[in-house]
C-alpha positions as CSV (number, residue, x, y, z in Angstrom):
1,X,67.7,-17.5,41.3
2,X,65.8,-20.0,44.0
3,X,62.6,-17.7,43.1
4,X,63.0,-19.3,39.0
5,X,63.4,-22.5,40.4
6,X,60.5,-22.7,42.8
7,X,58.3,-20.7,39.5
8,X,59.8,-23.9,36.9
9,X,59.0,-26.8,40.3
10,X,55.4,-25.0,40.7
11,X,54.9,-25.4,36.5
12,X,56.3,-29.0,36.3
13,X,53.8,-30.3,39.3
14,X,51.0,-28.3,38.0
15,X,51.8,-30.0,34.6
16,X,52.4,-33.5,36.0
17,X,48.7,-33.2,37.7
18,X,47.1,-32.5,35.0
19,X,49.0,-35.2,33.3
20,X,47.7,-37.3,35.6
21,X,44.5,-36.2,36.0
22,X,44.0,-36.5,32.2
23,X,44.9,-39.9,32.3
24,X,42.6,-40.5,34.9
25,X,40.0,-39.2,32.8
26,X,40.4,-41.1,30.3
27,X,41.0,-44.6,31.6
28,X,37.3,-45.4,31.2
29,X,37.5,-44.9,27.2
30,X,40.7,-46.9,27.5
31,X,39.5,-50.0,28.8
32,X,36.0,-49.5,27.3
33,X,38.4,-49.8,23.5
34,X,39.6,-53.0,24.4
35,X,38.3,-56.5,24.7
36,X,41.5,-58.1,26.1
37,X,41.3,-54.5,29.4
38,X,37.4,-55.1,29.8
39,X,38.2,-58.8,30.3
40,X,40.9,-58.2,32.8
41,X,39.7,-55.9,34.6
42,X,36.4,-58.2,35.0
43,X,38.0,-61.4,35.2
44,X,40.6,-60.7,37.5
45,X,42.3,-64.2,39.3
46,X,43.7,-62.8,42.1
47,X,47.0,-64.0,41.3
48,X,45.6,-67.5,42.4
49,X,48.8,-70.0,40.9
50,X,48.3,-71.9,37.9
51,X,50.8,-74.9,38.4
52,X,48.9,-78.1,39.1
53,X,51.1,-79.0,41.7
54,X,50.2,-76.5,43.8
55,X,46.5,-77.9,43.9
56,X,47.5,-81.0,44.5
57,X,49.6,-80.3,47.3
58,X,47.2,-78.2,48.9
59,X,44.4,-80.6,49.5
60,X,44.3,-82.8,53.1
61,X,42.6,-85.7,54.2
62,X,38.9,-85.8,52.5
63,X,39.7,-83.4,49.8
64,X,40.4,-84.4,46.2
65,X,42.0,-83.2,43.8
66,X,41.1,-84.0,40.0
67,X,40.0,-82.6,36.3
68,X,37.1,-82.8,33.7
69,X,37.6,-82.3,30.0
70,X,34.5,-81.0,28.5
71,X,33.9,-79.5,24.6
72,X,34.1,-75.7,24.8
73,X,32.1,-73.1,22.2
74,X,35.0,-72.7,20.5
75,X,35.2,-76.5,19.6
76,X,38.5,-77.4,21.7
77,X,38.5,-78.9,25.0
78,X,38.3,-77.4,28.2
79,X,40.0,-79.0,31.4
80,X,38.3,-77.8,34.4
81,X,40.1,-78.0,37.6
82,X,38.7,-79.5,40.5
83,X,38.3,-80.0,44.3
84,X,36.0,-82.9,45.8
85,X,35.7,-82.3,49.1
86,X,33.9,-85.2,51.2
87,X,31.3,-84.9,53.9
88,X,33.2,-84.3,57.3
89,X,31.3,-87.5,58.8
90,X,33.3,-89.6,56.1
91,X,36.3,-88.7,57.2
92,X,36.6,-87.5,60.7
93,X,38.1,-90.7,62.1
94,X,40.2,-91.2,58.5
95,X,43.9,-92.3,58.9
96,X,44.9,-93.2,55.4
97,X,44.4,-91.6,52.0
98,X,41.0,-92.4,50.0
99,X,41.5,-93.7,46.7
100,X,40.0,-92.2,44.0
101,X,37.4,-94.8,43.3
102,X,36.3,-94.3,46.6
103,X,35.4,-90.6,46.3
104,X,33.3,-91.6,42.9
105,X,31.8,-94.4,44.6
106,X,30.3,-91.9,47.9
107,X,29.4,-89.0,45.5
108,X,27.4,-91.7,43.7
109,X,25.7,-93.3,46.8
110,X,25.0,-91.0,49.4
111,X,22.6,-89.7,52.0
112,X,24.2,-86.9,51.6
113,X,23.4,-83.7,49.3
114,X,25.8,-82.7,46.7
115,X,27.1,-78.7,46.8
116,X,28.5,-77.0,43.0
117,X,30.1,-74.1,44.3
118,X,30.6,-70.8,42.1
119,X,33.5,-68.9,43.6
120,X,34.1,-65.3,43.0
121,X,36.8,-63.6,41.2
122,X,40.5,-62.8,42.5
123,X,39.7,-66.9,43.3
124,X,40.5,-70.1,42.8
125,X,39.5,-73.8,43.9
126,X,42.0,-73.4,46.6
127,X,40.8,-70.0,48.2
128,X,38.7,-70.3,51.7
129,X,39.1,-73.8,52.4
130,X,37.9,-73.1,55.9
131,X,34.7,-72.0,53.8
132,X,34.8,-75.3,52.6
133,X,35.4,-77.5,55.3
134,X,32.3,-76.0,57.2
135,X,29.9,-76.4,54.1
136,X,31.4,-80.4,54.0
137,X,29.5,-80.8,56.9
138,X,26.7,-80.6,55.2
139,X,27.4,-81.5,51.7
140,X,29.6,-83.4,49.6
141,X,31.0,-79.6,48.6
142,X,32.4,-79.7,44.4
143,X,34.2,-76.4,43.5
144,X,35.9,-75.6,40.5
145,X,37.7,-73.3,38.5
146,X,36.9,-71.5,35.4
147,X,38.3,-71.4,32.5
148,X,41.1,-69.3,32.7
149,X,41.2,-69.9,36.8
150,X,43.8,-71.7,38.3
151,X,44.9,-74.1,36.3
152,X,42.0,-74.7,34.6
153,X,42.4,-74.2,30.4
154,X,43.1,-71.2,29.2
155,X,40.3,-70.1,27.0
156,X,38.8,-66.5,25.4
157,X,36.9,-65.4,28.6
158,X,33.7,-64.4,27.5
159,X,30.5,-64.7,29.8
160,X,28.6,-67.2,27.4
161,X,31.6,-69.5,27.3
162,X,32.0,-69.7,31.0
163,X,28.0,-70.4,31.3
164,X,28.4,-73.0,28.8
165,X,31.2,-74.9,30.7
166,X,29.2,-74.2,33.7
167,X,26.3,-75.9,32.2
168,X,28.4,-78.9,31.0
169,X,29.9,-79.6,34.2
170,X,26.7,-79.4,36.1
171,X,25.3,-82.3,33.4
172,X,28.7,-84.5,34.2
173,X,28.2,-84.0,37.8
174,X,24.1,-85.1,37.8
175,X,25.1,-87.8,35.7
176,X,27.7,-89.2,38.4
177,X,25.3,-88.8,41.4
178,X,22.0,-90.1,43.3
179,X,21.8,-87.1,45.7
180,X,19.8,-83.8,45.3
181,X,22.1,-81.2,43.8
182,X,22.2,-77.8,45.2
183,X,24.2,-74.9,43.2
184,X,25.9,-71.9,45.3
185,X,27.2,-68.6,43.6
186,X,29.3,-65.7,45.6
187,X,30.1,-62.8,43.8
188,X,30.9,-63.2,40.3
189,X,30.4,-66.5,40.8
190,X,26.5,-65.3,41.5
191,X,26.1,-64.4,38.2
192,X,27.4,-67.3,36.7
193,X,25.2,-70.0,38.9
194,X,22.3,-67.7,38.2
195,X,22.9,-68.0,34.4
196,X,23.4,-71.3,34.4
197,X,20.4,-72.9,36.4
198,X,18.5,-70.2,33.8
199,X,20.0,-72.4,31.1
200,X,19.1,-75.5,32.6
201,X,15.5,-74.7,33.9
202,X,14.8,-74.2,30.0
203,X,15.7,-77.6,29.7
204,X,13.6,-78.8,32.8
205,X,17.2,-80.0,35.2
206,X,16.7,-77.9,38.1
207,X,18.6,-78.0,41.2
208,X,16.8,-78.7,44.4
209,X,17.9,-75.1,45.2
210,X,20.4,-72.4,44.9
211,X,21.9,-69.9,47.4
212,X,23.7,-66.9,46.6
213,X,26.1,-64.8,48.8
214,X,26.8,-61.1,47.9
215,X,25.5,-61.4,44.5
216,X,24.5,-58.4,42.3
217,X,21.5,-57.2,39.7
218,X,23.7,-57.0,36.5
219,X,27.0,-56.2,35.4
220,X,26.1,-52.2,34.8
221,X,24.6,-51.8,38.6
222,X,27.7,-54.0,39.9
223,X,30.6,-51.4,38.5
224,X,28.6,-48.4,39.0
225,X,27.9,-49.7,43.2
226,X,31.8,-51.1,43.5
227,X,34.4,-49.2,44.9
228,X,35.8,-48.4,41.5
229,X,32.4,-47.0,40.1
230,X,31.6,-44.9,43.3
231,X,35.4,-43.0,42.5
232,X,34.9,-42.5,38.3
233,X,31.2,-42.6,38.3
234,X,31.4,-38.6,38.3
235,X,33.6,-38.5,35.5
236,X,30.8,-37.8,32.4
237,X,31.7,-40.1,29.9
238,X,32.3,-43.3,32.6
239,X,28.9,-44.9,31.2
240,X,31.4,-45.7,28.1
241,X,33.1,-47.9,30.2
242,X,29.9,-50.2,31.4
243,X,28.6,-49.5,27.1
244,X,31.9,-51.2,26.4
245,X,31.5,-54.3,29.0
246,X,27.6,-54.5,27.7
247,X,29.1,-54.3,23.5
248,X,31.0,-57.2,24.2
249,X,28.8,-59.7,25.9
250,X,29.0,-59.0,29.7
251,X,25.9,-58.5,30.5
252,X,25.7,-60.8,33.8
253,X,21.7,-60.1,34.2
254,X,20.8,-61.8,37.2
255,X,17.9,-60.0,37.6
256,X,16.1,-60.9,34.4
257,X,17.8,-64.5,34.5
258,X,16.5,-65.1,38.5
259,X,12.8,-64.2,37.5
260,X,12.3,-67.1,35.0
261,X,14.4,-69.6,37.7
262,X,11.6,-72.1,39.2
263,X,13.9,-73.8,42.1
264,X,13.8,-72.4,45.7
265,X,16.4,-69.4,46.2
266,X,18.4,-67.8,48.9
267,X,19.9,-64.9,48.9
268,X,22.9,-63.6,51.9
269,X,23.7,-60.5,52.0
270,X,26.5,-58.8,54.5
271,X,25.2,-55.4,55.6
272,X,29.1,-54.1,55.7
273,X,29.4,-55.6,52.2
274,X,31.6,-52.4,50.6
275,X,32.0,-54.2,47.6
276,X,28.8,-54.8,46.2
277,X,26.2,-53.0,48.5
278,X,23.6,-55.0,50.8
279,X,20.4,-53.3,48.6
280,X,21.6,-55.4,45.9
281,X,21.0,-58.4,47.8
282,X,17.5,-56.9,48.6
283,X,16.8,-55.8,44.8
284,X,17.5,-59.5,43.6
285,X,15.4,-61.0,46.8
286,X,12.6,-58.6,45.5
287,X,12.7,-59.9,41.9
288,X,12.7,-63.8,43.5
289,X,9.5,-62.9,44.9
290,X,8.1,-62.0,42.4
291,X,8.0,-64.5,40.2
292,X,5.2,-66.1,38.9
293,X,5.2,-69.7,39.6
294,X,3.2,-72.1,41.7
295,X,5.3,-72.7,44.9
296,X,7.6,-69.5,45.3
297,X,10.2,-71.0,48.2
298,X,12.7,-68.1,48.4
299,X,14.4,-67.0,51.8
300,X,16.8,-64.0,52.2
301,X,19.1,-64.3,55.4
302,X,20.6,-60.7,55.8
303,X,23.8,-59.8,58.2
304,X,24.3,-57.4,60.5
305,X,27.1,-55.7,60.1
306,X,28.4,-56.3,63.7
307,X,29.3,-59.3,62.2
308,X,31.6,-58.1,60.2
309,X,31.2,-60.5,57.1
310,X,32.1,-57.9,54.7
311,X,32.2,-59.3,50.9
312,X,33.9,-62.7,51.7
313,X,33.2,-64.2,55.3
314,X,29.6,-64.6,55.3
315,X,30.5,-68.1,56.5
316,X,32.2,-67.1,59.6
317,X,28.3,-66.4,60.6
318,X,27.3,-68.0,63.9
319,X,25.5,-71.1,63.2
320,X,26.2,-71.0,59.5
321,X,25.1,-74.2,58.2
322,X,21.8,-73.6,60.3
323,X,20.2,-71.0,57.9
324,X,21.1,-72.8,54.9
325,X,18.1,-73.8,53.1
């Protein structure tokens, strides 16, 4: 009797694994047949909170916290969250709140250069505030959410309406500043600076420079190199799944976008990046130099992995602010 009931267990786990291992198999043709997967799966948040409370309760002293409306591609407006975050100088000795008026007033008039920064996905406006804090002394640092990111609105993600709020709230910010205007992209966010200042240089704005931290080529060689991609990649019909994400309009080219880009560039890379490999940083810092313009000002600062930056914490480098362009 415990012989027929060790032969039925050994059929029903050799069942269930090929249950799951079918499934497995075909998760890539799964998400590849659906806009609303490929868009999660891409556009992940992180569980970052959407209640705009929480935003404004987690700013301090020489952070602010406040919202843009801009038109969207769809016609209806887009409120973009977003964080203001003064240069440290302006508010080191600081015992009372700043009014508003007082953060439009600096960003207007100020020796000091104005930061846009692109976060990545799984993110939000109120992720690596210590990231934050040490660009501020610097910069007068504005990052924002997305669409869809925080509690900015909720809109179809698609990667031309991102790049077209992107491009709208870079216009609102040059229009409410004297300073230079630098961009900075990490990750996702990479792709989405790069795209944009690709989109503005066709209309002659151009930033007085851009840096990018553990950015990729395009959207196929980012799955492909990521964790996920180096598991399923073996599986023969996985290049469905990167057909499906380029059928509907993620395409993310940095590559092609960064060679027609005429302001100075530079590119970080961690060596013990594991989610989007250090050659990537290397591939894009190769295209940057080759481009054919008149003054090619391009630096790429890689990290040693002894560092131990990894994807996220290129800023804990020593001397951070130093190497920044």
């Amino acid at each position: 009797m415990n012989s027929i009931w060790l032969a039925i267990s050994l059929v029903l786990l050799v069942v269930l694994i090929l249950i799951a291992l079918l499934a497995i198999l075909l998760i890539p043709i799964i998400i590849a047949r659906s806009p609303y997967l490929l868009r999660k799966t891409l556009f992940t948040t992180g569980g970052a909170s959407s209640d705009s409370t929480y935003y404004e309760k987690n700013t301090k002293s020489g952070v602010r916290n406040f919202y843009v409306t801009i038109p969207s591609d769809s016609g209806k407006d887009i409120t973009i969250g977003i964080y203001h975050f003064l240069p440290e100088d302006y508010t080191v000795n600081q015992t009372e709140d700043i009014p508003p008026s007082e953060y439009e007033q600096l960003l207007r008039n100020s020796p000091y250069h104005v930061l846009l920064l692109f976060h990545g996905r799984g993110q939000s406006r109120a992720s690596f505030g210590a990231k934050y804090a040490i660009l501020s002394r610097i910069f007068h640092v504005i990052v924002f959410d997305y669409r869809c990111f925080g509690d900015s609105t909720m809109a179809e993600l698609s990667e031309n309406g991102m790049v077209n709020d992107c491009v709208l709230l870079y216009k609102w910010l040059q229009n409410r500043t004297s300073s230079s205007i630098y961009v900075w992209g990490q990750s996702l966010g990479s792709a989405l600076c790069i795209e944009t200042v690709y989109i503005l240089d066709k209309e002659n704005i151009m930033p007085k420079g851009m840096i990018l931290e553990s950015s990729f080529t395009n959207m196929r060689e980012a799955v492909l190199d990521s964790p996920v991609g180096r598991i399923f990649s073996w599986i023969p019909w996985f290049s469905v799944l990167l057909d499906g994400y380029e059928n509907n309009g993620f395409l993310f080219n940095s590559s092609v976008h960064l060679s027609e880009i005429r302001c100075p560039i530079m590119i970080m890379h961690a060596a013990d990046d594991r989610v989007i490999p250090f050659h990537q940083g290397i591939k894009l810092y190769e295209v940057v130099m080759r481009r054919k313009i008149s003054v090619n000002v391009a630096k790429f600062l890689p990290i040693a992995a002894s560092y131990k930056c990894g994807h996220d914490f290129i800023y804990k480098f020593p001397n951070f602010t130093v190497h920044i362009m």
